[in-house]
TIRO-2110 file (N, C-alpha, C; in Angstrom, 1 decimal):
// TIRO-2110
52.9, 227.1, 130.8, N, 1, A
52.3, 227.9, 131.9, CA, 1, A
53.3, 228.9, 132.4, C, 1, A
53.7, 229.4, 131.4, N, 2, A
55.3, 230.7, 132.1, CA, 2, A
54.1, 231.8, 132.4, C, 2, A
52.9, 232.5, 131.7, N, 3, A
52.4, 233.6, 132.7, CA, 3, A
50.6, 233.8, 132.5, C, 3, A
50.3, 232.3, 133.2, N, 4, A
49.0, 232.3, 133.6, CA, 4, A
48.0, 233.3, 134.1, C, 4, A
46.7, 233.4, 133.8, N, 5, A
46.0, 233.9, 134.1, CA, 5, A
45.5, 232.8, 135.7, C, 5, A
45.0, 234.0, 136.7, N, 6, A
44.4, 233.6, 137.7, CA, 6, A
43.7, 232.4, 138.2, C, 6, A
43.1, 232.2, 137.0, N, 7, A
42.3, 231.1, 137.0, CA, 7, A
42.5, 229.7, 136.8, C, 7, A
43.9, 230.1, 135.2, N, 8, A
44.4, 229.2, 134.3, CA, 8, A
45.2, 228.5, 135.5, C, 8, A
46.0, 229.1, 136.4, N, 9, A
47.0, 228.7, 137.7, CA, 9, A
45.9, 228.0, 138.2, C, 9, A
45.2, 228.3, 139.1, N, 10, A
44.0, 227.6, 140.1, CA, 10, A
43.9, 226.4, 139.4, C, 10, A
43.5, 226.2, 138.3, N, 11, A
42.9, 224.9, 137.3, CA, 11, A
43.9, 224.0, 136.7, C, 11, A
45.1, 224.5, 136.7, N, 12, A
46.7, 223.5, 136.5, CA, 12, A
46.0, 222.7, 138.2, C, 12, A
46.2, 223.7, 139.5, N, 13, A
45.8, 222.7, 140.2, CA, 13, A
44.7, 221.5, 140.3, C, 13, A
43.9, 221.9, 140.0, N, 14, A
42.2, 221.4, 140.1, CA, 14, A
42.7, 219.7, 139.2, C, 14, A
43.0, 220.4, 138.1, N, 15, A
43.2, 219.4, 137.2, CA, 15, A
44.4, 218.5, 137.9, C, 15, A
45.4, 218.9, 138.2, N, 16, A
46.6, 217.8, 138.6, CA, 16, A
45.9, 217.0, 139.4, C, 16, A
45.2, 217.8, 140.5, N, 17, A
44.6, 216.7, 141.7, CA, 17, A
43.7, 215.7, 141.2, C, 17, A
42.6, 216.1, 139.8, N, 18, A
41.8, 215.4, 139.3, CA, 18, A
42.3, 214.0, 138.6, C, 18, A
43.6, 214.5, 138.0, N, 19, A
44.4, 213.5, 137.0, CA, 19, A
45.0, 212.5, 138.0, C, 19, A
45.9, 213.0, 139.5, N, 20, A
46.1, 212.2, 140.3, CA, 20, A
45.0, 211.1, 140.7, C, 20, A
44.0, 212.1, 141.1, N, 21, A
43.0, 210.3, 141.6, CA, 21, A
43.1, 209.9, 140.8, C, 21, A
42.4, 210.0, 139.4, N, 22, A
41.6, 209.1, 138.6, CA, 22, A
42.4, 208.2, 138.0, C, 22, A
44.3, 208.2, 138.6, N, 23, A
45.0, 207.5, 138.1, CA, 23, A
45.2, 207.9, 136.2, C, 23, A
45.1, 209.2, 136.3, N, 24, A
46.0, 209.4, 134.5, CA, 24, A
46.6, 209.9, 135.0, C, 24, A
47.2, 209.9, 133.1, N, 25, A
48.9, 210.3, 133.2, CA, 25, A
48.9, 211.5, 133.4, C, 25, A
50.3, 211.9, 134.1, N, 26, A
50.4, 213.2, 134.5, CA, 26, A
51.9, 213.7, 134.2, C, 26, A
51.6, 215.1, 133.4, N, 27, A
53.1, 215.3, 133.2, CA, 27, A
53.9, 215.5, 134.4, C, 27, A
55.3, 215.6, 134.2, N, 28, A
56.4, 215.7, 135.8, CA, 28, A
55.6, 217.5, 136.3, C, 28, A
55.1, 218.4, 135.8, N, 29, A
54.9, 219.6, 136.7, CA, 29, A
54.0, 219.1, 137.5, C, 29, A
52.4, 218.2, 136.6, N, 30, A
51.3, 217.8, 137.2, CA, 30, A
51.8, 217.0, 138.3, C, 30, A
52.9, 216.2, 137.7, N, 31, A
52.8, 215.1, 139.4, CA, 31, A
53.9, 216.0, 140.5, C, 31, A
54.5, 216.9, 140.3, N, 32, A
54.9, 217.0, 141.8, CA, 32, A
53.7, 218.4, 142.1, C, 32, A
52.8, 218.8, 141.2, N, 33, A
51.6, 219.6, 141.8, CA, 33, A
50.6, 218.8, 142.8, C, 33, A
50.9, 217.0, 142.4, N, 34, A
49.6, 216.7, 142.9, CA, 34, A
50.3, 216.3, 144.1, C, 34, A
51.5, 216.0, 144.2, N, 35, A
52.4, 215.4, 145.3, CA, 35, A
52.4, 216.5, 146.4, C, 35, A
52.6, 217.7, 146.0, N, 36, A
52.1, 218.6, 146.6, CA, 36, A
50.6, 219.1, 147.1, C, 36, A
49.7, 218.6, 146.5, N, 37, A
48.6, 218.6, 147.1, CA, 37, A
48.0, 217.9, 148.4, C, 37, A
48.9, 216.2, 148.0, N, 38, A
49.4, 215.3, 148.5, CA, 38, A
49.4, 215.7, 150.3, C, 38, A
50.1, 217.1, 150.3, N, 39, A
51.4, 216.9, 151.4, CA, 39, A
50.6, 217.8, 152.4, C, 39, A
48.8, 218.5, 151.6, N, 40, A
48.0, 219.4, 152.1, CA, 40, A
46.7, 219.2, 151.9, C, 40, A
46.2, 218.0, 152.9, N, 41, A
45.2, 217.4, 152.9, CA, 41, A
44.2, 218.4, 153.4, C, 41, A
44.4, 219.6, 153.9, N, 42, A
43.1, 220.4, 154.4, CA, 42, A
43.3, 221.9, 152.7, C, 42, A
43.9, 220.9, 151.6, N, 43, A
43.1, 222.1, 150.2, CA, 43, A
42.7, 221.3, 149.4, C, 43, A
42.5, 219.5, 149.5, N, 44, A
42.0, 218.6, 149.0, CA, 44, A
40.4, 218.7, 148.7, C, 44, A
39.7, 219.4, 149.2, N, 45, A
38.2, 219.3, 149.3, CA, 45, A
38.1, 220.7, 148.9, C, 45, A
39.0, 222.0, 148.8, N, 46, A
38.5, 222.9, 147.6, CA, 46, A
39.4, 222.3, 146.6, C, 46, A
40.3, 221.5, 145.9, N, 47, A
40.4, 221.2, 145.1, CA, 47, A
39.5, 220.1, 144.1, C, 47, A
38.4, 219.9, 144.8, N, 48, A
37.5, 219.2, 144.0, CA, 48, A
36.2, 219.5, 144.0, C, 48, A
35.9, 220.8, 144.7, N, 49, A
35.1, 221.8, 143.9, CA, 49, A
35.3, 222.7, 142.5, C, 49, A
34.8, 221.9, 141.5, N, 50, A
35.1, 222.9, 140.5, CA, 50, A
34.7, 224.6, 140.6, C, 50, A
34.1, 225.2, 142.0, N, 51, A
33.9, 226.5, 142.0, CA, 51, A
34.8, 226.9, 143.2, C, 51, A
35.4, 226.1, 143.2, N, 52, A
37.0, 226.8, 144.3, CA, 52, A
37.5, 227.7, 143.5, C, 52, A
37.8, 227.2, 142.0, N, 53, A
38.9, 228.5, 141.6, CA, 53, A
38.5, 229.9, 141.5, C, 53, A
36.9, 230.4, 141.9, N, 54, A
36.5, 231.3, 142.1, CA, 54, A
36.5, 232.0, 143.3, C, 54, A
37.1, 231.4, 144.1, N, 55, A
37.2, 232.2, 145.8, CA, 55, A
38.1, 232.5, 145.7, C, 55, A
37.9, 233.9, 146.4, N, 56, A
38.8, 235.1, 146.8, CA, 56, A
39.2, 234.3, 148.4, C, 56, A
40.1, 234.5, 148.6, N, 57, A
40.9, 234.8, 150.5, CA, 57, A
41.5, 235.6, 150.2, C, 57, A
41.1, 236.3, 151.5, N, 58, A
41.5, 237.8, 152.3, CA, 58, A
41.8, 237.4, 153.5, C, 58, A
43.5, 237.9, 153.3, N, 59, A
44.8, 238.2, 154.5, CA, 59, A
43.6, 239.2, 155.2, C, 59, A
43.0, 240.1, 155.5, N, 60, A
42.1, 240.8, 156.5, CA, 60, A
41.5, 239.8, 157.4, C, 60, A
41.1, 238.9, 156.8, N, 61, A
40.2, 238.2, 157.3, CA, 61, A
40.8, 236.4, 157.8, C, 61, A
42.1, 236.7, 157.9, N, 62, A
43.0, 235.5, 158.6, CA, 62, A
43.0, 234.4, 157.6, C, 62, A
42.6, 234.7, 156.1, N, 63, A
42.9, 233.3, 155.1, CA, 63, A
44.0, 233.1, 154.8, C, 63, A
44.5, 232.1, 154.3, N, 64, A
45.4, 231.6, 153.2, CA, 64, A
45.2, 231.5, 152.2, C, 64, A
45.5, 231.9, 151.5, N, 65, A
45.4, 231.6, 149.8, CA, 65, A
46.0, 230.1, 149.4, C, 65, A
45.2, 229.0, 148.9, N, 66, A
45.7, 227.9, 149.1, CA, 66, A
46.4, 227.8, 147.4, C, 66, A
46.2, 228.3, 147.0, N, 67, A
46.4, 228.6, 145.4, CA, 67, A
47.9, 228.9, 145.4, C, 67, A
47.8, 230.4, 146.2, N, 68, A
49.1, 231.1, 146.4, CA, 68, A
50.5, 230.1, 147.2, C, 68, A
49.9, 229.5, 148.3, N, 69, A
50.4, 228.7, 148.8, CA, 69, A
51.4, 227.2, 148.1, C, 69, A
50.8, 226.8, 147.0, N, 70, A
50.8, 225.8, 146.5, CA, 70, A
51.5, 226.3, 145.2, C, 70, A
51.4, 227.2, 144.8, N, 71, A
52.5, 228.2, 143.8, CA, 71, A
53.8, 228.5, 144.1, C, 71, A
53.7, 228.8, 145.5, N, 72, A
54.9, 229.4, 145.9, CA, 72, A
55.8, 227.9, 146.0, C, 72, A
55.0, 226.8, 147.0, N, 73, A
56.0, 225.2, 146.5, CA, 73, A
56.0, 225.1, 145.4, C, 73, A
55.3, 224.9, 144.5, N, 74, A
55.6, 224.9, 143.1, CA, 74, A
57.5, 225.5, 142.6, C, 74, A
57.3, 226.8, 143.1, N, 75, A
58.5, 227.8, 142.9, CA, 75, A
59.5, 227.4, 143.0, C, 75, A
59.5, 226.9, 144.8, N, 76, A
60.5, 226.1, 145.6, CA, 76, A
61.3, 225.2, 144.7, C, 76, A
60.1, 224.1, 144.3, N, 77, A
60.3, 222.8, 143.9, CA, 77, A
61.6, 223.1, 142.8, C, 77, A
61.1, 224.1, 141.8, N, 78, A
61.7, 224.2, 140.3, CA, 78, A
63.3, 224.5, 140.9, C, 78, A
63.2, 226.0, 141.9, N, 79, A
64.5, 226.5, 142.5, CA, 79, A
65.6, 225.5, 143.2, C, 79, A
65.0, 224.4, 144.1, N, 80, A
65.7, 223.2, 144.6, CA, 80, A
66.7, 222.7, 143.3, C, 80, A
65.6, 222.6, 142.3, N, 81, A
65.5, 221.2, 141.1, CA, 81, A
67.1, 222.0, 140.4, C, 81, A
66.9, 223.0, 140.2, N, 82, A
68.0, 223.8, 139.2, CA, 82, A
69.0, 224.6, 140.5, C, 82, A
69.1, 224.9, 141.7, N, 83, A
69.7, 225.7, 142.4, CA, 83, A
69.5, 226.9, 142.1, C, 83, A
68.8, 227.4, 142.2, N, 84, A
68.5, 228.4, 141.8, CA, 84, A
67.5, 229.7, 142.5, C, 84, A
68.1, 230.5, 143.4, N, 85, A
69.1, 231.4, 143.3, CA, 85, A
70.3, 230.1, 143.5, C, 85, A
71.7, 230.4, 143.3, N, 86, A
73.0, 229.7, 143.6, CA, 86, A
72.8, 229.4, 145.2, C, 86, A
73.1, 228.6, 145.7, N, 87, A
73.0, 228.3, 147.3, CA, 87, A
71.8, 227.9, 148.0, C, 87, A
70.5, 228.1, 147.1, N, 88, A
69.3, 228.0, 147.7, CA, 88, A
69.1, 226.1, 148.0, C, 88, A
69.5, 225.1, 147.2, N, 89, A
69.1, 223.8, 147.9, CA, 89, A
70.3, 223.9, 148.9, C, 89, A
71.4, 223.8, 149.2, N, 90, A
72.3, 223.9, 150.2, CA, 90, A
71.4, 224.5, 151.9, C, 90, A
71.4, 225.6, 151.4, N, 91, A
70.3, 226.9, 152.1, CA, 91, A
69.3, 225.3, 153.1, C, 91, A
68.3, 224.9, 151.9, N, 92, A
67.3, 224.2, 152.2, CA, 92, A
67.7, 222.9, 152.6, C, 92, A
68.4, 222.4, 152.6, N, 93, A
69.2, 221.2, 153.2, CA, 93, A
69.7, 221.3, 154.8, C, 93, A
69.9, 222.3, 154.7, N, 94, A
70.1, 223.1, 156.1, CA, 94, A
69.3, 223.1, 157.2, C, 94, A
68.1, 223.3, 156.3, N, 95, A
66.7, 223.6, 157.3, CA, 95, A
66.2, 222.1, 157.5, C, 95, A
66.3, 221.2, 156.3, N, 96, A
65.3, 220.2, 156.6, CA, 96, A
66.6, 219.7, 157.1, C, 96, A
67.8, 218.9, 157.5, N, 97, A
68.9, 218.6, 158.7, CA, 97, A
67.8, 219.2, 160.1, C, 97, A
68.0, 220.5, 160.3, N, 98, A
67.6, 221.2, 161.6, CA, 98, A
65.6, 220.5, 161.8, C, 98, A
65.3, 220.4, 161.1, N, 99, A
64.1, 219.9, 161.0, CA, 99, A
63.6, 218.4, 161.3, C, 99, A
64.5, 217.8, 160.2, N, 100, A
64.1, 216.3, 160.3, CA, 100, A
62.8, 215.9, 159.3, C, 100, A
62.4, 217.2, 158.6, N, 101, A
61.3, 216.8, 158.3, CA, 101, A
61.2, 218.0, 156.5, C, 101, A
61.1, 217.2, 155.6, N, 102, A
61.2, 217.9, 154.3, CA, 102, A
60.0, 218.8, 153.7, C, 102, A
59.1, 218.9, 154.9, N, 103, A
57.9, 219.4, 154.7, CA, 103, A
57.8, 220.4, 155.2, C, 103, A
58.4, 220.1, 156.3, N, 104, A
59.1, 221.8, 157.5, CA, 104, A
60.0, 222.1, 157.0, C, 104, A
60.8, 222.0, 156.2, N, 105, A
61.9, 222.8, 156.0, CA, 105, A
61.2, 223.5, 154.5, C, 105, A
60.5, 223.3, 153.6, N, 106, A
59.8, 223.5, 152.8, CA, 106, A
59.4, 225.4, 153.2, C, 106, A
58.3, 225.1, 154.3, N, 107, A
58.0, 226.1, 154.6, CA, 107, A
58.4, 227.0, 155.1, C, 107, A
59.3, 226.9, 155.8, N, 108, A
60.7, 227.4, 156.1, CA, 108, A
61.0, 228.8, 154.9, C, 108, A
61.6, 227.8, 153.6, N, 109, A
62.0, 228.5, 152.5, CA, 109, A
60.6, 229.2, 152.0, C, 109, A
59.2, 228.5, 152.0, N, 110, A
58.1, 229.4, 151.5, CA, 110, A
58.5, 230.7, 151.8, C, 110, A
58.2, 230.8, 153.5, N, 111, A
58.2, 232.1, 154.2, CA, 111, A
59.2, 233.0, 154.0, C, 111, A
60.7, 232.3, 153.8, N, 112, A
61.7, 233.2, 153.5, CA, 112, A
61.5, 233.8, 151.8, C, 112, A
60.6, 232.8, 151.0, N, 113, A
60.4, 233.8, 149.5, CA, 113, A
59.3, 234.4, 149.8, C, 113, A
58.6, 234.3, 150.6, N, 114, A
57.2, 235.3, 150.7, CA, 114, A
57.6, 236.6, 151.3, C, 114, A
58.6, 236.3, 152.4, N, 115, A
59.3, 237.8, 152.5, CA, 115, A
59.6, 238.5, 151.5, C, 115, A
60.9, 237.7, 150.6, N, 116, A
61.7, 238.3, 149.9, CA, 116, A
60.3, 239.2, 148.7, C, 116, A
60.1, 238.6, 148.0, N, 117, A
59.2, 238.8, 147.3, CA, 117, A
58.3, 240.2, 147.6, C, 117, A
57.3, 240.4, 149.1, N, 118, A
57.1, 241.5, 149.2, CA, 118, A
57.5, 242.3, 149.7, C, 118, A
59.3, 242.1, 149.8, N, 119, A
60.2, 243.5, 149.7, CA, 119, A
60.2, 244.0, 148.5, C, 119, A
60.7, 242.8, 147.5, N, 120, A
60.7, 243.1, 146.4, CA, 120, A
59.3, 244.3, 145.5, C, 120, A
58.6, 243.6, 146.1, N, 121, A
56.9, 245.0, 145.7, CA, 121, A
56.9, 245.5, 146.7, C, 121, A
57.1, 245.7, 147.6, N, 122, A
56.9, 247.2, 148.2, CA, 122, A
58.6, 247.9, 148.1, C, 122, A
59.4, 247.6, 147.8, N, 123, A
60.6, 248.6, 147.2, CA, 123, A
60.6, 248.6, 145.7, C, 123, A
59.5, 248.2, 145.3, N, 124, A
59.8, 248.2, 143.8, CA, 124, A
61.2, 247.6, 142.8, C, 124, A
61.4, 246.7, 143.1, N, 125, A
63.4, 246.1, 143.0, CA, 125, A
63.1, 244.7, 142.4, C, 125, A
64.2, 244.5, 141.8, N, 126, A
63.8, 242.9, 141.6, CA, 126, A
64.3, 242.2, 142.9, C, 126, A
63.7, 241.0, 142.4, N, 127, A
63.9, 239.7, 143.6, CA, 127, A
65.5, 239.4, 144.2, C, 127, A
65.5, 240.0, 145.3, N, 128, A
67.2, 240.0, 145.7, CA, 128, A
67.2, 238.2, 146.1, C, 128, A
68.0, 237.7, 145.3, N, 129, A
68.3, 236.3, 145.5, CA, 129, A
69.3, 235.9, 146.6, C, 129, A
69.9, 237.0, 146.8, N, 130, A
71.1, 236.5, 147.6, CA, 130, A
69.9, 237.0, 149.0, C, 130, A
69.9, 237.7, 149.0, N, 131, A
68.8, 237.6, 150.4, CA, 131, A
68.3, 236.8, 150.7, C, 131, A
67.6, 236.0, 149.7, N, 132, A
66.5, 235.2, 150.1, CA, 132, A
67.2, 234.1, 150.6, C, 132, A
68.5, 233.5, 149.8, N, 133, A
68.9, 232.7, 150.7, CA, 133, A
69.5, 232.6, 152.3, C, 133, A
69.6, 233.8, 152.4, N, 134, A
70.5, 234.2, 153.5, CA, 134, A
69.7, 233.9, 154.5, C, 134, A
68.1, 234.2, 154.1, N, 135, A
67.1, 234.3, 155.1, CA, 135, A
66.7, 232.9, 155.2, C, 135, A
67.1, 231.9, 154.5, N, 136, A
66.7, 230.5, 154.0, CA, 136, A
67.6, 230.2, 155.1, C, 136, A
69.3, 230.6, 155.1, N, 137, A
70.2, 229.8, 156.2, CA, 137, A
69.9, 230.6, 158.0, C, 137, A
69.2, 231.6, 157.8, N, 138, A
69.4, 232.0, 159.1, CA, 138, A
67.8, 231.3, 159.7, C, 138, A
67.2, 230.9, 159.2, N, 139, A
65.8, 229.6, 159.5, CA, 139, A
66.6, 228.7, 159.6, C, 139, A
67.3, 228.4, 159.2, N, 140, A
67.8, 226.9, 159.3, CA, 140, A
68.7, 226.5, 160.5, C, 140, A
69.4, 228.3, 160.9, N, 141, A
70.4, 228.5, 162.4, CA, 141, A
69.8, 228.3, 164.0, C, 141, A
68.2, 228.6, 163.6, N, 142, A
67.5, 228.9, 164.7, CA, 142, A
67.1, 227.6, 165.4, C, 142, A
END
């Protein structure tokens, strides 16, 4: 799954969540996908419409993208797993300390790569990693 189509992503989830109940096996991406679904009990019920993976959310219209959402942990998870940018689990250890809670400090780092990232597309640049972490410890200062 290195560069899914829209759909193919939505249905990695669909399916992890499906494999989770029904108790099959699930490879290590599927189980921390469903662990993560786990941890977001209000995208449990579009993940078990098989015509979720067809809805659009529109930021105009105050949605979340629960897809987007659950991607971006996904991202987290791999970056923690490897360090990756350099500093980033340190970064996030920081936050969940100041937090108490590994779910909050999670989102914490979401937000700091959801920034980073649309600087990154709206300057046109690649992904400045040392930023992101920087933005990861100054969440964790506050």
């Amino acid at each position: 799954m290195f560069d899914p189509s829209r759909d193919q992503a939505r249905q990695f989830f669909v399916e992890s969540w499906r494999k989770h109940k029904n108790r099959e096996v699930l490879t290590q991406l599927e189980i921390i996908a469903a662990d993560l679904i786990a941890d977001h009990p209000e995208y449990q019920a579009l993940l078990d419409n098989p015509d979720g993976i067809q809805k659009d959310f529109s930021v105009d219209d105050g949605q979340i993208n629960p897809f987007l959402h659950l991607s971006l942990h996904l991202a987290i998870e791999e970056q923690l797993s490897i360090n990756q940018p350099p500093g980033i689990r340190e970064a996030f250890e920081q936050c969940q300390a100041r937090h108490g809670d590994r779910h909050a400090a999670l989102h914490d780092v979401l937000e700091a790569l959801g920034e980073t990232i649309w600087r990154a597309q709206r300057d046109k640049a690649p992904l400045d990693g040392l930023a992101y972490v920087e933005a990861v410890r100054r969440k964790s200062a506050r």
